[in-house]
C-alpha positions in Angstrom: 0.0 0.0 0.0 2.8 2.5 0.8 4.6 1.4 -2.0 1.6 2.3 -4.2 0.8 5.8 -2.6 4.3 6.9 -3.3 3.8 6.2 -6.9 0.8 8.1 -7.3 2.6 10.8 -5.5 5.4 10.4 -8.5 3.2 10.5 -10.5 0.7 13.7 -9.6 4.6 15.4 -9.2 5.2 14.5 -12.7 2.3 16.0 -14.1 2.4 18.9 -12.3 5.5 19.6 -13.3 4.5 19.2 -16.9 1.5 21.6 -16.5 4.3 23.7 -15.4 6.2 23.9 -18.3 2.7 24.1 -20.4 2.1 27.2 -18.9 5.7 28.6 -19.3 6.0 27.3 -22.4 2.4 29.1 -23.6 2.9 32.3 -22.0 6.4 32.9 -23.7 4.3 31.7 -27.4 2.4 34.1 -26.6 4.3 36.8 -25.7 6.6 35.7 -28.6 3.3 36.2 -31.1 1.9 39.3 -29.3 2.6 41.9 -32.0 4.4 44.9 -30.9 1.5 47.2 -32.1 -1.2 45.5 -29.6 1.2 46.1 -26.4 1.9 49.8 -28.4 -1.9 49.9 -28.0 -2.6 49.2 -24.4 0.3 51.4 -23.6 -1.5 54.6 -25.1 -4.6 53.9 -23.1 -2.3 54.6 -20.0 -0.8 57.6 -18.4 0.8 57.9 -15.1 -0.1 61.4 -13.0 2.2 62.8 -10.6 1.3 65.4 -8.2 2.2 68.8 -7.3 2.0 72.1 -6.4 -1.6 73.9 -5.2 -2.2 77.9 -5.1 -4.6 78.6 -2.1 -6.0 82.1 -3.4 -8.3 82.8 -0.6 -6.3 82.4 2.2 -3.1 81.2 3.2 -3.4 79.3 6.7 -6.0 77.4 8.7 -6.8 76.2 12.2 -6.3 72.3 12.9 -8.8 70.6 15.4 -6.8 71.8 18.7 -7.0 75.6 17.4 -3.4 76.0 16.1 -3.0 78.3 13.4 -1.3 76.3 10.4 -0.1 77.3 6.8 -1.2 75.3 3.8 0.9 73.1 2.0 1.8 74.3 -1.2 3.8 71.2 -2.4 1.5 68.4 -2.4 3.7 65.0 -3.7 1.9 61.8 -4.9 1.1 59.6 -8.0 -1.6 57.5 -9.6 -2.6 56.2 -13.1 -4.9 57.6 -15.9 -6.5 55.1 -18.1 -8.1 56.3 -21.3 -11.2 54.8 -22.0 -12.3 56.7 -25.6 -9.9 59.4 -26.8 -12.2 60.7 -30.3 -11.5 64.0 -32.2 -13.2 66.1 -29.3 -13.8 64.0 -26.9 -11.4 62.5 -23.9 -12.8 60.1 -21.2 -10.2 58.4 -19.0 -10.4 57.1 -15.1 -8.0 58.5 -13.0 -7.1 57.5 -9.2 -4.1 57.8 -7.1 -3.1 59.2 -3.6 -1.3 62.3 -2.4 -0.7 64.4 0.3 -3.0 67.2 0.9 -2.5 70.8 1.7 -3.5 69.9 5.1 -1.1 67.5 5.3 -3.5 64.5 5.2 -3.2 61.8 2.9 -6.1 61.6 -0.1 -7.2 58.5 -1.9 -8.8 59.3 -4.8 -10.4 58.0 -7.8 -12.7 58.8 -10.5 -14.1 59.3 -14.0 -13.3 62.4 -16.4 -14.8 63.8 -19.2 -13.0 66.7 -21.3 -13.8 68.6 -24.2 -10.9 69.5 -27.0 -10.8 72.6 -27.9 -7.4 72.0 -29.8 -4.9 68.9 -29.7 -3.3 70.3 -27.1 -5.9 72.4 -25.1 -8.9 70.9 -23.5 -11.1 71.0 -20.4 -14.1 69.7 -18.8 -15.1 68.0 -15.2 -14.4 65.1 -13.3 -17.1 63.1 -10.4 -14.2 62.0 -8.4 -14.1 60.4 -4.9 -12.1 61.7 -2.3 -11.4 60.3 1.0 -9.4 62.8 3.0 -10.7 64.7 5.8 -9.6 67.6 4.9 -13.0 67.6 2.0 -14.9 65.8 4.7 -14.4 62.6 2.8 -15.4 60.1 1.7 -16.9 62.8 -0.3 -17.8 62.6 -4.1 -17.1 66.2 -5.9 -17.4 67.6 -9.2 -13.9 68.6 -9.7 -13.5 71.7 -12.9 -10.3 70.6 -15.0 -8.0 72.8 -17.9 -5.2 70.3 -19.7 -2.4 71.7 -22.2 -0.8 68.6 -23.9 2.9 69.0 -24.9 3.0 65.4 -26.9 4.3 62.8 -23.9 3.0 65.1 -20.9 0.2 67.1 -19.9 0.1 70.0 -17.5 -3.3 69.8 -15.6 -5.0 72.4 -13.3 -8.0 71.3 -10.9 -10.0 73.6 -9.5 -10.6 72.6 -5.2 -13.5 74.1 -4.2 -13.1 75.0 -0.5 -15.2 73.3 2.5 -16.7 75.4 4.9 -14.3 77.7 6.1 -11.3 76.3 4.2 -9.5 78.0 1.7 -10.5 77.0 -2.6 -7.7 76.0 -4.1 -6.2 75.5 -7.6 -4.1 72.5 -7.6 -1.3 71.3 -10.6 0.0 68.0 -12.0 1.6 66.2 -14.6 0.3 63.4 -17.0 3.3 61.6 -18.2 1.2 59.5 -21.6 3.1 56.1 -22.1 2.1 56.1 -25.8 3.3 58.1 -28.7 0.0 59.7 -29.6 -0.8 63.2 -29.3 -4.4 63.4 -30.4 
């Protein structure tokens, strides 16, 4: 009996190994046959955002919970992704989310989708229904959030309107698209 459960073991080994080298073996045929133009293709549908500077016009500090005046961040570093759902001859719609740290100094998940009208092939602009969670927009919060892009081929430079919370100061915050692709519709 032991003799025979051993084998069996062997055995099961054996072909798991071969599915093993199946898989291998299929995912480098296939990576082999992908043509370059269909991984060009899912490259231009993404774009990676980094994040940025933000102009508070109204004032320039705040009071944190415990009543201590404060100054707001201008430099507000982070990153997310930008995937491009339809790019036609006027229209843009993509679905953007990342993170960063707020003026406030609290971090913001965010995500959402964005519509934006082309005035040019380089000038555009519409609105956004994005999700913020920080609690610095008393999130989770969903906004309308305003949007003007210039394209420069590779990059785009993007301002977002913040509108202010209570008695927060509205802001105007700036980031980068970096576009993986090669297309500047």
């Amino acid at each position: 009996m032991r003799l025979r459960v051993s084998a069996l073991q062997r055995g099961s080994q054996q072909i798991m190994r071969a599915e093993k080298r199946w898989c291998v073996g299929l995912s480098v045929i296939v990576l082999l046959v992908l043509p370059a133009s269909a991984l060009a293709q899912v490259q231009e549908r993404f774009g990676i955002l980094v994040f940025g500077a933000s102009y508070h016009y109204q004032f320039r500090t705040y009071e944190d919970e415990s009543g201590t005046t404060k100054k707001y961040e201008q430099w507000n570093y982070g990153a997310g992704l930008e995937f491009v759902i339809h790019d036609g001859h006027r229209n843009l719609f993509t679905v953007d989310g990342g993170a960063y740290r707020d003026s406030k100094d609290n971090a913001n998940v965010f995500g959402g989708p964005l519509w934006r009208f082309k005035f040019t092939n380089r000038l555009s602009a519409g609105i956004g229904l994005t999700l913020l969670t920080s609690p610095t927009y008393e999130g989770p919060t969903i906004v309308p959030l305003p949007v003007v892009t210039y394209r420069l081929n590779r990059v785009s430079i993007n301002a977002v309107w913040l509108p202010s919370g209570g008695s927060d100061s509205s802001a105007i915050g700036f980031f980068a698209t970096l576009h993986l692709g090669n297309r500047a519709k």
